[in-house]
Structures are given as structure tokens and as C-alpha cells.
C-alpha positions in Angstrom: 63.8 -31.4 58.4 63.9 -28.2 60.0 63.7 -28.3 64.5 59.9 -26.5 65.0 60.7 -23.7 67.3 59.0 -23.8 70.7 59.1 -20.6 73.4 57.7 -22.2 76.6 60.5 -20.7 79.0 59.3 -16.9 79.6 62.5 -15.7 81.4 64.4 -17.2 78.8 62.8 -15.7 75.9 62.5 -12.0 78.1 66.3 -11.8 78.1 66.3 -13.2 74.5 63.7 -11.3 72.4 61.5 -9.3 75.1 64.3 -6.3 74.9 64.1 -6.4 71.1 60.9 -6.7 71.2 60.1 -3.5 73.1 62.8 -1.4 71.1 60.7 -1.9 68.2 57.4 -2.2 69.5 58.1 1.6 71.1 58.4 2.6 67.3 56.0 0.9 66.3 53.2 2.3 69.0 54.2 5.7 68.5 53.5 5.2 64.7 50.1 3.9 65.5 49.4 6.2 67.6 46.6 5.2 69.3 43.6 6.6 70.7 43.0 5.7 74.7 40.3 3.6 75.6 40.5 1.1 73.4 39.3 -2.6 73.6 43.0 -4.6 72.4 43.6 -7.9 71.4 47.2 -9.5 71.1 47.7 -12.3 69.3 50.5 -14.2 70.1 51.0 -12.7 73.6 54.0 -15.0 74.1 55.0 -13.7 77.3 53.0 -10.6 77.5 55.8 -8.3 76.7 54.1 -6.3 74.0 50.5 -7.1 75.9 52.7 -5.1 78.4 53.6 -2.2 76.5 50.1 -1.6 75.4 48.7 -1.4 78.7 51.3 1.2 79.9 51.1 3.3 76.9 47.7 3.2 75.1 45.4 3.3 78.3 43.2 0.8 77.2 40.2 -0.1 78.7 40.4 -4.0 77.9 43.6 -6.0 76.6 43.1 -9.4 75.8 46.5 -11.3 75.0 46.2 -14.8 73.4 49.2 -17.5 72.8 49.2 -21.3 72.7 51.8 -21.5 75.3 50.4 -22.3 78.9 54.1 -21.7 80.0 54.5 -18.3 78.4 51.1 -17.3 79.5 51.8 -18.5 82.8 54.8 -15.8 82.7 52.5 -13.3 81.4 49.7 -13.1 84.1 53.0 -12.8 86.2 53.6 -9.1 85.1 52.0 -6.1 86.4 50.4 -5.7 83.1 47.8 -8.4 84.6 45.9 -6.1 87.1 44.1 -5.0 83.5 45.2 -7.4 80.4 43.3 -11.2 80.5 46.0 -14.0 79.0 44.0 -17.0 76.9 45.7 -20.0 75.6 44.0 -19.7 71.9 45.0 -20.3 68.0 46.1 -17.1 66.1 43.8 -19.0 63.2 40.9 -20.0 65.3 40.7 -17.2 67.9 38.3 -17.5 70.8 36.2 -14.8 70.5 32.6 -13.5 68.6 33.1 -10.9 66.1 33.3 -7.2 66.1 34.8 -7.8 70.2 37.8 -5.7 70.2 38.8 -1.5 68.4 42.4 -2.8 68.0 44.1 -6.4 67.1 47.6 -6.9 66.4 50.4 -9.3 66.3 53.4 -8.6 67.3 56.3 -10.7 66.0 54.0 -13.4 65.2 53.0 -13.7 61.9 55.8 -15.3 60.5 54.8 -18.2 63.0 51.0 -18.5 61.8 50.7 -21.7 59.7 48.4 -19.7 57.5 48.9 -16.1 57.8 45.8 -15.0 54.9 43.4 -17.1 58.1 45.5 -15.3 61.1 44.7 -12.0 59.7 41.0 -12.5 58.5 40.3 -14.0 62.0 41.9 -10.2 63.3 39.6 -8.7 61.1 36.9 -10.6 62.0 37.1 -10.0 66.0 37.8 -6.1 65.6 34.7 -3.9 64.7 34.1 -2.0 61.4 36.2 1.1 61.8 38.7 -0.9 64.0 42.4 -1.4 63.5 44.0 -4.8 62.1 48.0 -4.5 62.9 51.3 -6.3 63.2 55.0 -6.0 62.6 57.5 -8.3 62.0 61.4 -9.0 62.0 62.4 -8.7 58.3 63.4 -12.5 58.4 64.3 -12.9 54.8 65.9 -9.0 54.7 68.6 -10.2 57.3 66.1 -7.9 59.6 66.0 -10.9 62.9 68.0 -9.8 65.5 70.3 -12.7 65.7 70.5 -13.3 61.6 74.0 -12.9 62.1 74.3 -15.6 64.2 72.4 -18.0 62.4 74.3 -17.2 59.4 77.4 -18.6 60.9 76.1 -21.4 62.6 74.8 -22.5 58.9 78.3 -22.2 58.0 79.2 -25.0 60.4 76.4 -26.8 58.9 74.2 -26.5 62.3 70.3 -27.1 61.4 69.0 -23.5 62.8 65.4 -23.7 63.4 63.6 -21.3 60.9 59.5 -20.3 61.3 57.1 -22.1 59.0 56.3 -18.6 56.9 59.3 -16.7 56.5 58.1 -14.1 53.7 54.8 -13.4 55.5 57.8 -10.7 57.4 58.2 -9.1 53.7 56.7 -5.9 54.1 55.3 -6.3 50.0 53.6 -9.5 51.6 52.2 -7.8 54.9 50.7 -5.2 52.2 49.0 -7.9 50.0 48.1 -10.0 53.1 46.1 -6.6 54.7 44.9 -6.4 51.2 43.8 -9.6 50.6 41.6 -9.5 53.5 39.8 -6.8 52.4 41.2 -4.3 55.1 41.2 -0.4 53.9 43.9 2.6 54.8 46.5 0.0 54.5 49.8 1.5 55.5 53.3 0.0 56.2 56.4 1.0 57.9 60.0 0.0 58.1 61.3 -0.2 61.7 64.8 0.0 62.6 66.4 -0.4 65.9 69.5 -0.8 68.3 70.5 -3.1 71.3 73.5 -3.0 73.3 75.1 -5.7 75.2 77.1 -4.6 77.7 79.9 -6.8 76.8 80.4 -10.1 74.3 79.9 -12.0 77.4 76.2 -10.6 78.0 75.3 -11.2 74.0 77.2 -15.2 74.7 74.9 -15.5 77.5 72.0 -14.2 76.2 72.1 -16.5 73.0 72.6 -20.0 74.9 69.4 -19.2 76.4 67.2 -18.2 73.3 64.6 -20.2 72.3 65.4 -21.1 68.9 69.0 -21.2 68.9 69.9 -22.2 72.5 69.1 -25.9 71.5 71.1 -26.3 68.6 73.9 -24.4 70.5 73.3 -27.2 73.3 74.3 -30.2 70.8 77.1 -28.2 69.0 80.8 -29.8 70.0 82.9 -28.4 72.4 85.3 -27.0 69.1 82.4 -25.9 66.8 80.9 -23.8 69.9 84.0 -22.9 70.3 84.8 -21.8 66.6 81.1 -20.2 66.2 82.0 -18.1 69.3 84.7 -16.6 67.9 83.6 -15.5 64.8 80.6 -13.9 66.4 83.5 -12.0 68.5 84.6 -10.8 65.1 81.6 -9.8 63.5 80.0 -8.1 66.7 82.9 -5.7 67.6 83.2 -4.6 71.0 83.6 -0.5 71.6 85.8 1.0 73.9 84.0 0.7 77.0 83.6 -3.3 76.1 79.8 -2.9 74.7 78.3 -4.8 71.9 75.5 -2.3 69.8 74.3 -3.7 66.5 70.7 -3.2 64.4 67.8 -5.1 63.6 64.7 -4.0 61.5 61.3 -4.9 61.4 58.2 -4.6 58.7 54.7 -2.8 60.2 51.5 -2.8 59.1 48.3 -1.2 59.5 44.6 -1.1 58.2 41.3 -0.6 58.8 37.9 -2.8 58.9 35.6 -1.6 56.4 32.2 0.3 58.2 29.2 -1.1 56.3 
């Protein structure tokens, strides 16, 4: 059986994903392009990186992030997003509010996560008003899209269990379009998001990875050798330039559409 992944350690998971995260959720905003003003609702806040991002590029007049994670959330009311945004501990498939509340939802590297992603995104639908916006993007997790695929590709090879979310394919961007289909959501549009991190050296990107969330515990357990062993080959397939810096890609799948007005 597969280790459930748990993100309960905000600074950890900032260094890990929150960079990433904001290298594609830049894209992803300026795709959407939205209007100021706006009520928002982000669901699966995590740490409030994207809930972030939001509030200092949409000018919205309400953000509401919502995560189970009293630990991330805790990291979250921490930022200086939290003079505006409100952070709720909540269920992506039950969310706490009436409908029609919000102009916006979205999750933002989430959906993969949601147990049952048809009920995550009919709850979005249901809590944004007719005429509102349902959106989300995801790492391409079964594309080799996830940051750190590459990594968890070798650790398979030394037959490490590597800790996989419950819905991979709901990161398909076929599936995101049926999903935003399926729940009767109109204007449905997708985009394929591709993006760039660099490292300053191997070191940084070793460092970095110990720490993450959903690898850092199997790299914990690993032997002295293996660890070892799995570092170098990472060395090899993540080059250094020149100057010492390690720049590779990951993509992401977006999606947007719009509540039907009676």
C-alpha cells in the first residue's frame, strides 16, 4: 500500500512546491485574467501561497482560502496575504459555505488530491454564482508534468514506495475538460502550462528534496548507500551549467468555465 501524503509543515513545503507553485500559478493568472473586485475562494489553500498570489494580483475584495491542514493554515494566516484573505480548515467535497457566495473558485494543485474530484468541482460550482468562474490547474502527474517526476522515477528504480495522490488522471487535461463538463459548467477552456526553476546549485535541489513533503519521508528511511546511489544519479540527470545552477521544466494542465445564469 501506497504512504498517504501529508503537507502539515508550511516552511517545508514553501521551499518544496511554493516556488513551483507560483511559476505556474503567474501563468496561469495571467491566462485568466481576472476582473478586480472579485469575491475568491481557494480550495486547498495549503499554505496560502496561491491564496497569496491572488490577493496581490487580482485586487479582490474577499479571498477565502480553505485546507484541512490546521498546520498549513496556521502558516497561511502568517503571510501578509492575511490583512485581506480568511483561512478555514474545510473539505474540498463538503465546503463550508451557502451557495452562489463567491465570483471566482479555484484549486490550485489540488485536485489530484480530492478523493472524489466530479464532488470537489460540483461543490466549486455550487458556492460561485451563475456567471461566476470554476478553475484549477494541475501538475501533469501522469504526463511526467510533477516537478520532481524525475526523482521519483529513480527512487522507484531502487524499489523505494514513493507516495503517489489518490486521483492521479484527474491532472489529465482530457479529464479536467470532462470533469468541468460533467458538472455542467459552460465556456470550458483548458491550457497547458509550462515552466522553469533554477536551483542554484545540486546542493540547493539535495536540500530542497529531503524536506519535501512527499518524498522527504521515504528519503528519511532510505540506507546510507541507496541515498547515496539515488543522489548520484539525480546529479546525472539534472546537469549543472557553468555557473553551478540546476534549471529544469515542469508542466501543468488549467482549466476554466463558467456557471450557467438561469
Amino acid at each position: 500500500m501506497t504512504n498517504q501524503i501529508r503537507f502539515e509543515d508550511g516552511t517545508a513545503y514553501e521551499r518544496y512546491m511554493g516556488v513551483w507553485s507560483q511559476l505556474a500559478g503567474e501563468k496561469f493568472l495571467d491566462w485568466l485574467a481576472p476582473q478586480p473586485g472579485l469575491h475568491w475562494l481557494d480550495v486547498g489553500c495549503g499554505n496560502g501561497a496561491f491564496t497569496e498570489m491572488l490577493v496581490e494580483r487580482c485586487a479582490p475584495t474577499l479571498v477565502y482560502g480553505v485546507d484541512p491542514s490546521e498546520k498549513q493554515l496556521a502558516f497561511a494566516r502568517s503571510r501578509p496575504a492575511a490583512n485581506l484573505a480568511q483561512f478555514r480548515q474545510g473539505d474540498a467535497m463538503a465546503l463550508p459555505f451557502p451557495d452562489d457566495t463567491f465570483d471566482a473558485a479555484v484549486m490550485s494543485l489540488v485536485i489530484f488530491f480530492v478523493p472524489n474530484p466530479p464532488t470537489g468541482v460540483a461543490e466549486m460550482a455550487r458556492v460561485v454564482r451563475p456567471g461566476g468562474t470554476v478553475t484549477a490547474y494541475s501538475w501533469d502527474m501522469t504526463g511526467g508534468g510533477f516537478p520532481y517526476d524525475a526523482l521519483q522515477s529513480e527512487m522507484r528504480g531502487l524499489a523505494v514506495d514513493v507516495p503517489m495522490p489518490p486521483n492521479p488522471d484527474a491532472s489529465r487535461i482530457d479529464v479536467l475538460k470532462d470533469l468541468w463538463n460533467g458538472a455542467g459548467l459552460d465556456s470550458v477552456e483548458t491550457l497547458e502550462i509550462t515552466v522553469q526553476r533554477t536551483f542554484s546549485d545540486f546542493d540547493d535541489y539535495w536540500t530542497t528534496i529531503l524536506g519535501g513533503p512527499s518524498v522527504g519521508p521515504p528519503l528519511a528511511a532510505m540506507s546510507a548507500s541507496d541515498l547515496a546511489r539515488l543522489k548520484t544519479l539525480m546529479s546525472v540527470r539534472l546537469p549543472a551549467d557553468t555557473a553551478g545552477r540546476i534549471t529544469y521544466s515542469a508542466r501543468a494542465n488549467a482549466v476554466k468555465g463558467r456557471v450557467p445564469c438561469a
